[in-house]
MDAnalysis code that builds the backbone (N, CA, C; Angstrom):
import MDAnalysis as mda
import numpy as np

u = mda.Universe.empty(210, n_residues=70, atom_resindex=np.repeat(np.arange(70), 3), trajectory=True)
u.add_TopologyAttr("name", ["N", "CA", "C"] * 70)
u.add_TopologyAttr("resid", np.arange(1, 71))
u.add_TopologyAttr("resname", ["UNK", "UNK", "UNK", "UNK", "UNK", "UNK", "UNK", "UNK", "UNK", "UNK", "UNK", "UNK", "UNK", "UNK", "UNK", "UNK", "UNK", "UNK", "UNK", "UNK", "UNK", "UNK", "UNK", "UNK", "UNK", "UNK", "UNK", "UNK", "UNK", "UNK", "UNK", "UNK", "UNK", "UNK", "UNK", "UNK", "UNK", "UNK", "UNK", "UNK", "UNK", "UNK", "UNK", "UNK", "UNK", "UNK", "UNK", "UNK", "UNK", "UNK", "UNK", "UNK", "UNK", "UNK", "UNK", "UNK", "UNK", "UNK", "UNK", "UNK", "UNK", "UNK", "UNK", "UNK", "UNK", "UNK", "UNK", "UNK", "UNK", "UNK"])
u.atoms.positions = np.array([
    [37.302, -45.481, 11.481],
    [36.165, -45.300, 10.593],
    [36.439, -44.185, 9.587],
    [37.341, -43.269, 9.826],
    [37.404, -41.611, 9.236],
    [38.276, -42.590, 8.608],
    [39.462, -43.506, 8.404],
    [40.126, -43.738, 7.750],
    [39.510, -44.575, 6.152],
    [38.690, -45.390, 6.595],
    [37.659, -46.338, 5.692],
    [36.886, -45.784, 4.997],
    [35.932, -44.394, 5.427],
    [35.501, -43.245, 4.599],
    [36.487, -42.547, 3.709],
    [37.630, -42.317, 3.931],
    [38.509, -41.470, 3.250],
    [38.892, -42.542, 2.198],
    [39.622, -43.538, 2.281],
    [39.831, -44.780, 1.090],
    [39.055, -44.822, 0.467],
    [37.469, -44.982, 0.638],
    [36.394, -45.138, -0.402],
    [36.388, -44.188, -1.016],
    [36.078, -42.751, -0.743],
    [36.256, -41.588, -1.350],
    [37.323, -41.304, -2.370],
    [38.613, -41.989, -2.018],
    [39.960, -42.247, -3.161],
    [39.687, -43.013, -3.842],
    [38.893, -44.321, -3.625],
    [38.734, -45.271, -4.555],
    [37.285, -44.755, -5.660],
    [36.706, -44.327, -4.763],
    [35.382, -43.711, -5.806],
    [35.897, -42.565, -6.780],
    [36.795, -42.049, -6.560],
    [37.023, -40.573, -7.335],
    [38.564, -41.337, -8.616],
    [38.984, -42.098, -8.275],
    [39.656, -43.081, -9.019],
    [38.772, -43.632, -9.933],
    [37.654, -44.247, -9.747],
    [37.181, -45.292, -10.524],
    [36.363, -44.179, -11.625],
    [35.858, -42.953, -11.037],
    [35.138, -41.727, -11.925],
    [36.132, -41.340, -12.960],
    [37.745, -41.099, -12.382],
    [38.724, -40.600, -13.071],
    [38.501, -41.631, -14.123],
    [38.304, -42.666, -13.991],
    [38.980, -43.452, -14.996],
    [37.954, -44.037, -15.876],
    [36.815, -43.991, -15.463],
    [35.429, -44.091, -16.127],
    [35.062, -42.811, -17.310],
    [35.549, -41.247, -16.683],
    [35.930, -40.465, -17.810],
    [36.311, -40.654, -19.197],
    [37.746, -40.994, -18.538],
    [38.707, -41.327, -19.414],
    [38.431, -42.245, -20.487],
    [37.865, -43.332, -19.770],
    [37.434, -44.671, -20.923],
    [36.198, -44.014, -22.272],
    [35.510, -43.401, -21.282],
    [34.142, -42.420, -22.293],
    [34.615, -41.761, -22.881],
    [35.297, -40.732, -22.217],
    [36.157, -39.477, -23.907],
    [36.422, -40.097, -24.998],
    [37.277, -41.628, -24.249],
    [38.347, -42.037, -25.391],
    [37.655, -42.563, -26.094],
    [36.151, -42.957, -25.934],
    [35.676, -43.864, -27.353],
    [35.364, -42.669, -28.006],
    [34.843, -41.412, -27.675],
    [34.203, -40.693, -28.467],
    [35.533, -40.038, -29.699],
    [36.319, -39.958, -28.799],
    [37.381, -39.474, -29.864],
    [37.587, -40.963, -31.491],
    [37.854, -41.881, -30.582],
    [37.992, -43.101, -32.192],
    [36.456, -43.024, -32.446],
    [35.149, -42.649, -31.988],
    [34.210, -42.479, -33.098],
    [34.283, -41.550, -33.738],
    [35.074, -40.502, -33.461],
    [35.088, -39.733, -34.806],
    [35.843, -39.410, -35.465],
    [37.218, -40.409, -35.587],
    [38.647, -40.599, -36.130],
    [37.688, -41.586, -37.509],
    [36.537, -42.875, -36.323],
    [36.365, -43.641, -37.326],
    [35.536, -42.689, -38.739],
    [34.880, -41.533, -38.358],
    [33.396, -40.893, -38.935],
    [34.937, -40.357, -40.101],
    [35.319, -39.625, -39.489],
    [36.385, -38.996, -40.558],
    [37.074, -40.103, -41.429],
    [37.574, -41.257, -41.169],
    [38.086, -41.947, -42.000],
    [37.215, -42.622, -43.146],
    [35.743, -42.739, -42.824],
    [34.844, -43.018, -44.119],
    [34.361, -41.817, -44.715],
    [34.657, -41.094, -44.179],
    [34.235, -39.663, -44.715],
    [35.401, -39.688, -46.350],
    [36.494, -39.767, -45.804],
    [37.606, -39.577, -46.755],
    [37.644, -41.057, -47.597],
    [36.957, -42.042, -47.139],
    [36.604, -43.132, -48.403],
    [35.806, -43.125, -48.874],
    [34.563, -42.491, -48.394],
    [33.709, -42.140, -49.505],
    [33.631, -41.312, -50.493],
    [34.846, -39.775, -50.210],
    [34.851, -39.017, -51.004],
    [36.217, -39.723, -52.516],
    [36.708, -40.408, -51.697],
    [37.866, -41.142, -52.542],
    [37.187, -41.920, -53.793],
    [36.173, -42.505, -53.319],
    [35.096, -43.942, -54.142],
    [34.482, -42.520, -55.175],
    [33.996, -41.695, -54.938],
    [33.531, -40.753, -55.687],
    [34.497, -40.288, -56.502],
    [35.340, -39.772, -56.147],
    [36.786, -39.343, -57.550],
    [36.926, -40.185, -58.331],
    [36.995, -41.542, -57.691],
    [37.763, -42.762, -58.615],
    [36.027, -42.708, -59.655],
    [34.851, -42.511, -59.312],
    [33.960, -43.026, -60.034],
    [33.855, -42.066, -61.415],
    [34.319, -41.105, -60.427],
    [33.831, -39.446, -61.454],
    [34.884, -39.503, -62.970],
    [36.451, -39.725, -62.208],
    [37.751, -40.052, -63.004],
    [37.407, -41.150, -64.279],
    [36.898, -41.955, -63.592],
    [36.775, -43.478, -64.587],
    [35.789, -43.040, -65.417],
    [34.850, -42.550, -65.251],
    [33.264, -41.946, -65.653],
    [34.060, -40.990, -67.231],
    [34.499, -40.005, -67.174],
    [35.211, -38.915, -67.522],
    [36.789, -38.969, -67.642],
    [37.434, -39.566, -67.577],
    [38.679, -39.592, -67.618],
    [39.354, -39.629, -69.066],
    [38.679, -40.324, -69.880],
    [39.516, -40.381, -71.263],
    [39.191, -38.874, -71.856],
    [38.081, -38.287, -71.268],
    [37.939, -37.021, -71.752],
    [39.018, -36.414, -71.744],
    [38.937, -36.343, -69.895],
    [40.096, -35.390, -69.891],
    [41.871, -35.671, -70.206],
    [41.861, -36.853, -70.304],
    [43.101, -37.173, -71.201],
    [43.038, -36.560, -72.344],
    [41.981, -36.578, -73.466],
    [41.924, -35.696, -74.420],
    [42.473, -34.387, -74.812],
    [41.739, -33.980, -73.749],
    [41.828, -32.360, -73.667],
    [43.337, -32.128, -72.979],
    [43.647, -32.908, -72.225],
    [45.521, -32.826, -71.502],
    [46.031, -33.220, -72.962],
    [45.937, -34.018, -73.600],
    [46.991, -34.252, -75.291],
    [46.472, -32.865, -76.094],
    [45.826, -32.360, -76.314],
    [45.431, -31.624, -76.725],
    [46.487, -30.309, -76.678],
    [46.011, -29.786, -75.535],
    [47.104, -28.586, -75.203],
    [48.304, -28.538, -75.113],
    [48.736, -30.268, -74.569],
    [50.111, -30.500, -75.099],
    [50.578, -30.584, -76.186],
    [49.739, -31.124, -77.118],
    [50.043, -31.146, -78.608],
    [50.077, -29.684, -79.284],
    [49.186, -28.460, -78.394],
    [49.365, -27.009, -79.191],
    [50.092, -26.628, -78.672],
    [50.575, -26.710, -77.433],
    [52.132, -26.285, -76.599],
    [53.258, -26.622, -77.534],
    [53.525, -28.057, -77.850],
    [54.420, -28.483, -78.389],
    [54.649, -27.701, -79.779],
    [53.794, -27.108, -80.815],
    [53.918, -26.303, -82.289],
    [54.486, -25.200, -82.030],
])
């Protein structure tokens, strides 16, 4: 009987170990996933801001190159 108590006790503290494990691990890819839209949303914003403003600042980059260059 002491033997059949002791197995369950290995098998219960096994199945916790590994029930852990499975829980950490989603929390970690939820916030691999949180960070990876984090950095596409800030990306979608540059590209909007760039496109928005961009020939400006091409302007102003020919510009100083063109008074560099005299």
């Amino acid at each position: 009987m002491a033997r059949l108590v002791s197995t369950y006790s290995q098998l219960r503290e096994a199945a916790r170990r590994h029930l852990e494990r499975v829980l950490s691990g989603g929390q970690e890819g939820q916030g691999m996933v949180e960070y990876g839209l984090i950095l596409v949303l800030i990306a979608v914003v540059v590209v909007l801001i760039l496109g928005t403003i961009g020939s400006r600042i091409n302007d102003v980059f020919s510009n100083v190159s063109n008074g560099l260059a005299t």
